[in-house]
Backbone as CSV, one residue per row, in Angstrom:
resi,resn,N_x,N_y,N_z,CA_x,CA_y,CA_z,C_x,C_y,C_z
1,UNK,-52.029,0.414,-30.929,-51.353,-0.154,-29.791,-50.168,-1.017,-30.249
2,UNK,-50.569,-1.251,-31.378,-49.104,-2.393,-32.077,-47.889,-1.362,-32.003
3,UNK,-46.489,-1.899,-31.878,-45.236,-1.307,-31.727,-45.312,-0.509,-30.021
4,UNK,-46.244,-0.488,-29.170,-45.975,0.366,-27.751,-45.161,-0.494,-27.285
5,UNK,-43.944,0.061,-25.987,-43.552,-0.399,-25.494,-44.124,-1.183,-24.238
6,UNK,-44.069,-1.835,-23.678,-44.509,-2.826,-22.269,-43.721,-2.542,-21.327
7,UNK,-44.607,-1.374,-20.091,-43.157,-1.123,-18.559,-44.004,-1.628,-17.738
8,UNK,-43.243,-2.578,-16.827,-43.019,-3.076,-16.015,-42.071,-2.549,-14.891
9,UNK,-43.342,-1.547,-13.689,-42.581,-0.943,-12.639,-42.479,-1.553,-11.293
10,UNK,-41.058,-1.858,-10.533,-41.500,-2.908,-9.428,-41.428,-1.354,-8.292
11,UNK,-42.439,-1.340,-7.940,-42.864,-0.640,-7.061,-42.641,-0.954,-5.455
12,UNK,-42.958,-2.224,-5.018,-42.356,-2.787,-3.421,-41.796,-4.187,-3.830
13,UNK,-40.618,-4.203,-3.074,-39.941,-5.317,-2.952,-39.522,-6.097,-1.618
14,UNK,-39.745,-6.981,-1.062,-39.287,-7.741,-0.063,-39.485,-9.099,-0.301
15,UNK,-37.508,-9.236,0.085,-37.219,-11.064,0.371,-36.488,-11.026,1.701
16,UNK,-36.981,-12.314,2.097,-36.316,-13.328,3.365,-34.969,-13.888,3.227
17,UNK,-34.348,-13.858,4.249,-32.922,-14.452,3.723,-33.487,-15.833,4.546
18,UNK,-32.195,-16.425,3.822,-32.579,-17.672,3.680,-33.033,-18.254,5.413
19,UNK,-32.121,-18.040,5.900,-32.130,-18.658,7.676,-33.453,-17.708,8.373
20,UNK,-34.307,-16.533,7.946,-35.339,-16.174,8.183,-36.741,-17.116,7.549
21,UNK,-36.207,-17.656,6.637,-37.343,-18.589,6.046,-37.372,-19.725,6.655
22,UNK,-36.140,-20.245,6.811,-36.310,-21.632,7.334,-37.168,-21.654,8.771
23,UNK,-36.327,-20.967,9.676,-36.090,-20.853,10.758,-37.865,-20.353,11.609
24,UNK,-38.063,-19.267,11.005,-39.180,-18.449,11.070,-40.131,-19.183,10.491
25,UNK,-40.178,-19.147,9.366,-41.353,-19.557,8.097,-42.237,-18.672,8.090
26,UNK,-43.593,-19.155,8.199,-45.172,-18.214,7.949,-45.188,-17.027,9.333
27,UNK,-44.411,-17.199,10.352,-44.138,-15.813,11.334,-43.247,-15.097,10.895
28,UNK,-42.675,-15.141,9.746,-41.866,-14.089,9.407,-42.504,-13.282,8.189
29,UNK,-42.229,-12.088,8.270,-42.791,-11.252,6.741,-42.856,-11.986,5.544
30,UNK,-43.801,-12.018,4.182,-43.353,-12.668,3.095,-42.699,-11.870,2.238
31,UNK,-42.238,-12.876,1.453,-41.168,-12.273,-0.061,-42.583,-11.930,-0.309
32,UNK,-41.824,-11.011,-1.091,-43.145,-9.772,-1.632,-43.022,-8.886,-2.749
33,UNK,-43.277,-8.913,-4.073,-43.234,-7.927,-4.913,-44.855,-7.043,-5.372
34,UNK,-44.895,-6.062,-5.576,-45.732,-5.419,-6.141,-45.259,-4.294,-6.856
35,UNK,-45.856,-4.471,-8.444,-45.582,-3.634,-9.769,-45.895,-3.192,-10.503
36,UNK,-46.383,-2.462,-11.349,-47.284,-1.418,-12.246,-47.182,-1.828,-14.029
37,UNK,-48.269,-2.167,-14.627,-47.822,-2.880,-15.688,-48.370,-1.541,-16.544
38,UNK,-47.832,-0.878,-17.720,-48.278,-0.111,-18.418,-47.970,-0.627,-19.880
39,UNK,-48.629,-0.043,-20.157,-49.193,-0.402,-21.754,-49.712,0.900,-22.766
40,UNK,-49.259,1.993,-23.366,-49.741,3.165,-23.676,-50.284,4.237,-22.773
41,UNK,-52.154,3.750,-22.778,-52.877,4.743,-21.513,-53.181,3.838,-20.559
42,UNK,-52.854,2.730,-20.890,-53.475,1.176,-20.313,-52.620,0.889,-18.850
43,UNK,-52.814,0.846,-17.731,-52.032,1.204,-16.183,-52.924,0.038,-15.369
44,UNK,-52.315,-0.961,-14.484,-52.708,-1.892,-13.799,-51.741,-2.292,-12.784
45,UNK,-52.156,-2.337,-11.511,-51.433,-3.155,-10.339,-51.251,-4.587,-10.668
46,UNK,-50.069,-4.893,-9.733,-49.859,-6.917,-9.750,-49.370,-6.939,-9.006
47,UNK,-49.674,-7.851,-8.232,-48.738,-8.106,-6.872,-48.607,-9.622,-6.316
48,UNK,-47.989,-9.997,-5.732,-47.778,-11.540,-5.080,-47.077,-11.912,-3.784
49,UNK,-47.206,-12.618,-2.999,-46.460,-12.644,-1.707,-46.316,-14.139,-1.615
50,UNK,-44.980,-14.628,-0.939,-45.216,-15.969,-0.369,-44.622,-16.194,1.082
51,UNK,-45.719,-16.855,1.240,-45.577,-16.914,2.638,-44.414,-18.376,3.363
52,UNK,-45.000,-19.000,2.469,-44.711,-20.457,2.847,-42.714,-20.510,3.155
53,UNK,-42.550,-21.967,3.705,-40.923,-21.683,3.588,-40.496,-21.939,2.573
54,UNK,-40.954,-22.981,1.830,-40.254,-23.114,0.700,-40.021,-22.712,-0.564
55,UNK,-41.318,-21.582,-0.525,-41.263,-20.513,-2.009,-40.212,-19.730,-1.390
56,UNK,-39.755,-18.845,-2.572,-38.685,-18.128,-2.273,-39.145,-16.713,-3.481
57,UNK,-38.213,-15.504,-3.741,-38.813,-14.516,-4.306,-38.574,-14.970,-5.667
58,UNK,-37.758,-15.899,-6.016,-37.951,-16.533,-7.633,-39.630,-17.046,-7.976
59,UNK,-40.078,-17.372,-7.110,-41.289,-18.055,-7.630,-42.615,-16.625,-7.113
60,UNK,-42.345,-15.731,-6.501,-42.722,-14.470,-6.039,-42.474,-14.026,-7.934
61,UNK,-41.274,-13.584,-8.418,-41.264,-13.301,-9.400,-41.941,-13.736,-10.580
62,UNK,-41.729,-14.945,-10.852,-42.136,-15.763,-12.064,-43.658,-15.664,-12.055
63,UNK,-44.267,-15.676,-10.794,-45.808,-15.209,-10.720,-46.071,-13.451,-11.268
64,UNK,-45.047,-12.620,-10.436,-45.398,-11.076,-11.149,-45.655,-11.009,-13.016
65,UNK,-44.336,-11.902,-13.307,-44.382,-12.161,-14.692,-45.479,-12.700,-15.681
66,UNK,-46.338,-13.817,-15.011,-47.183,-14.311,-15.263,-48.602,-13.243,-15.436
67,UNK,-48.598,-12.609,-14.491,-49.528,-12.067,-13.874,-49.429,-10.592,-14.927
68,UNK,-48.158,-10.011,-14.925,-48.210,-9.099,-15.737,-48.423,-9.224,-17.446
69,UNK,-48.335,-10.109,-17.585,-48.586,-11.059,-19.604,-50.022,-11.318,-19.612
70,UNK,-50.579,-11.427,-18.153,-52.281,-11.917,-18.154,-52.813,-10.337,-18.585
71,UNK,-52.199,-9.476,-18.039,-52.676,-8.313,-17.751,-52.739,-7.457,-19.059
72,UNK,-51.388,-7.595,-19.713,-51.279,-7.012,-21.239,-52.169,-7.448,-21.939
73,UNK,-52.383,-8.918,-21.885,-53.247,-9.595,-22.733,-54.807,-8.998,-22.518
74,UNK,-54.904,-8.567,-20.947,-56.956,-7.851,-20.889,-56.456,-6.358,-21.676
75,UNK,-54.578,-5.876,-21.271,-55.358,-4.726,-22.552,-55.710,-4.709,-23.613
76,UNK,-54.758,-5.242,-24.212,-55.127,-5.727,-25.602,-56.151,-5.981,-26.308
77,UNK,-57.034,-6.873,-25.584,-58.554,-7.416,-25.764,-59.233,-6.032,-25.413
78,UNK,-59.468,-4.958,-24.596,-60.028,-3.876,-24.230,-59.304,-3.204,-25.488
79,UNK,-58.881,-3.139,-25.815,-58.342,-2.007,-26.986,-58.863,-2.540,-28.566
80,UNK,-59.062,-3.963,-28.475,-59.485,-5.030,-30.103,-60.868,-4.389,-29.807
81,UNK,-61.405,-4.419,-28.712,-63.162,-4.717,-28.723,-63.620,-3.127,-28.603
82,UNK,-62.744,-2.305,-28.182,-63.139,-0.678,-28.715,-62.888,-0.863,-29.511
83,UNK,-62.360,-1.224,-30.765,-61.718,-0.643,-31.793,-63.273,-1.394,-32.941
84,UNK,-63.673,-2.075,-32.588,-64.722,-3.193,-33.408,-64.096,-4.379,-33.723
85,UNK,-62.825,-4.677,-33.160,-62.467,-6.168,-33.554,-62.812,-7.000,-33.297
């Protein structure tokens, strides 16, 4: 698994413009990403939404990101502990 590349597919995307967030807030749709993290044979969903007014899709993002590094990291560990590591 050492040297594979890491894809990161954003699969759905939705943001609020700004005067829909304010204005609207939690009655309006949320910023929304959902994305496909692959790793060799290794394939996992991630997704995040915010509802609130004051998140915005930067902090929608920085969570996918988070979320997708958590995710590499269970393959990784699933690939050490087949292997006998």
């Amino acid at each position: 698994m050492s040297g594979e590349p890491v894809t990161i597919r954003i699969d759905r995307y939705h943001t609020r413009n700004a005067f829909a967030r304010v204005m609207l807030g939690v009655l309006n749709r949320p910023d929304h990403i959902k994305a496909t993290v692959t790793l060799g044979r290794h394939r996992a969903d991630v997704s995040d939404s915010a509802h609130m007014t004051f998140t915005t899709i930067h902090t929608v993002a920085r969570d996918i990101g988070s979320e997708a590094t958590d995710q590499v990291a269970v393959f990784l560990y699933r690939a050490t502990r087949k292997n006998g590591g």
